[in-house]
N, C-alpha and C positions, 0 to 999 in steps of 0.2 A: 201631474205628468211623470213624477220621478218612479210611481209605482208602476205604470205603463212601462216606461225606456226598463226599468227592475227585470219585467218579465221577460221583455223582448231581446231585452241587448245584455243583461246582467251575464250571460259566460260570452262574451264577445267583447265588451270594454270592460277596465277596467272601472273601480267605485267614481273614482276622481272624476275622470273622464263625463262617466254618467254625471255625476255632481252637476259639473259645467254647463255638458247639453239643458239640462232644466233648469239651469238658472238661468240662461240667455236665450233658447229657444223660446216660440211661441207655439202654443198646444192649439190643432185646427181641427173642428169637427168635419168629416168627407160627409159631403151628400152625394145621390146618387147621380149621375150626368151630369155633373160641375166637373168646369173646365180649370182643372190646376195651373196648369201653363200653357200659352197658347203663342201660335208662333207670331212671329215677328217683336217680341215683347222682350223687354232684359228681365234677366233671372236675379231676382236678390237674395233668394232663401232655399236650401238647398233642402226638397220633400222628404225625413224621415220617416217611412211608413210605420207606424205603431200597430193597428189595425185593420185592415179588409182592404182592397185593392184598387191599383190604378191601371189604365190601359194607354199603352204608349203609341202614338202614329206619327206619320210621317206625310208632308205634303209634297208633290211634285209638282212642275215649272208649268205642267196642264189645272192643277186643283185637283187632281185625284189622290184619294188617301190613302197607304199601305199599314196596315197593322203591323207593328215591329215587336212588341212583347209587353208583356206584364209586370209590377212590380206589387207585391203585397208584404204581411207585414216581416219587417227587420228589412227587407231592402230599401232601396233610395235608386235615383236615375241618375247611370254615369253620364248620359246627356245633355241634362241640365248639370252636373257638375263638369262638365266643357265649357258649358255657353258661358257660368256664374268667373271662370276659372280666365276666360278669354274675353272676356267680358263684352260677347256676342251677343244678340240678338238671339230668340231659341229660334229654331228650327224643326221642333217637333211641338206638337200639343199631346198634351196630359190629361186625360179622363177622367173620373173615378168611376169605377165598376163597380163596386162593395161596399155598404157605407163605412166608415170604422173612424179612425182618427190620426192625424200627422204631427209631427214635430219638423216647425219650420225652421233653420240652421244660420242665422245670418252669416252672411259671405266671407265678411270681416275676419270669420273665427276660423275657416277650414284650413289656412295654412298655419295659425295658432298651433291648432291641434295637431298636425304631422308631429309633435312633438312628443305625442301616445306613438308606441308601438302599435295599438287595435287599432289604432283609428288609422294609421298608414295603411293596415293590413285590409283591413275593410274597404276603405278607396277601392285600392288595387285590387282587390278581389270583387267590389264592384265592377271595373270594368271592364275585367277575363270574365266576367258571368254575362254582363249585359253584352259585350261583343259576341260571344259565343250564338247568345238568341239573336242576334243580328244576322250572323252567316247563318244559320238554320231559317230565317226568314227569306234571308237571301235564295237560297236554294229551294225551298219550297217555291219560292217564284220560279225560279228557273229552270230547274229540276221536275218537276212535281205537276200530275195533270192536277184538274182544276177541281175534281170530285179527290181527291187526296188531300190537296189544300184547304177542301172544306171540311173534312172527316176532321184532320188533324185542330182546324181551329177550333171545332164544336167539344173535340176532347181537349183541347186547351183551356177554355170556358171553364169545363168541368171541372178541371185539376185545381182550376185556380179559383172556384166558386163555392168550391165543394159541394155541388150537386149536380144531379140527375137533369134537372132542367133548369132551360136556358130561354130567358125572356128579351128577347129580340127581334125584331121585324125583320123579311126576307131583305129589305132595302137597307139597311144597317149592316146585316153581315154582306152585301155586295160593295157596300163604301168600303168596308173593311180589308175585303180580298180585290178591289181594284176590277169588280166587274160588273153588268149588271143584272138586277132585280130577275130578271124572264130567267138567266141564267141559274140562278141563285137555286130558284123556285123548283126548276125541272130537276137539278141534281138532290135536289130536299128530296123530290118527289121518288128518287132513285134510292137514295137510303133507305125510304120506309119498303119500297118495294125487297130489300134487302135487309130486311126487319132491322137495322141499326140504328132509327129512331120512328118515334110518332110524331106526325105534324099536328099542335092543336093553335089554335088564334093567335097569335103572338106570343107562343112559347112551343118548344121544342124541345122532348123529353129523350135522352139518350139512354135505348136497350141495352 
């Protein structure tokens, strides 16, 4: 593990620091659509992502789900370090989108640690980074027709997958954006008419 955190965190913590995290962490392989955190549950271990990524949502008082943002590797979720911190219940569930690999953090250590400068910094800069994707999800809800909404999450995918195509079912990206499938489908259908992507079986290649 210590060669992973090496690559990913080595100019962000210092040695010591790193030292720690892999003596007391646990190293977890991500598979693909395993549920990291899932709501109603308490959080014991806070997700270092090492490798390939997670997707973060959000339930409402109906069961409908908002997609809120992504975390891949060197980030973690200020979300679950609320719930771990307040010793809440989550309220969001955790996906994995990419396989790759985590370092689990147990609870116990994170107020240890405030006693690294990086590791204060990094908190904090967790969560001015995961709020910021918060209001920009916000506002694409609010803001934002519903063929914009879908543009921007299909080049989110991308950004955060690092490819072209995107292996998804129309009923999965409508869980996603809070609406549904018929919907989903006809706006697909408008992209392609606007050459910005191809529809093929359960994937969707971006022009």
């Amino acid at each position: 593990m210590r060669e992973l955190l090496q690559n990913k965190f080595g100019s962000v913590f210092q040695k010591e620091l790193i030292d720690e995290i892999a003596a007391r962490s646990i190293l977890r392989t991500l598979e693909i659509g395993e549920t990291l955190i899932d709501y109603g549950k308490y959080i014991k271990s806070i997700p270092l992502v090492l490798e390939g990524s997670v997707k973060i949502i959000r339930e409402d008082d109906k069961g409908n789900e908002l997609f809120l943002y992504y975390i891949s590797g060197g980030d973690t979720c200020a979300l679950s370090l609320t719930c771990c911190m307040n010793q809440k219940k989550s309220e969001i569930k955790a996906i994995v989108e990419t396989g790759g690999a985590i370092a689990m953090l147990p609870l116990q250590y994170m107020d240890e640690w405030m006693k690294y400068a990086s590791w204060r910094q990094y908190v904090f800069r967790s969560y001015h980074e995961r709020f910021e994707e918060m209001l920009s999800a916000l506002d694409s809800v609010a803001f934002l027709n519903l063929d914009e909404r879908l543009l921007n999450y299909l080049l989110d995918i991308k950004e955060n997958t690092g490819t072209f195509e995107i292996f998804r079912t129309h009923q999965e990206i409508a869980n996603d954006l809070g609406t549904s499938r018929v919907v989903v489908s006809r706006l697909l259908k408008r992209l392609v008419q606007e050459d910005r992507i191809e529809l093929h079986r359960n994937r969707i290649e971006i022009l």
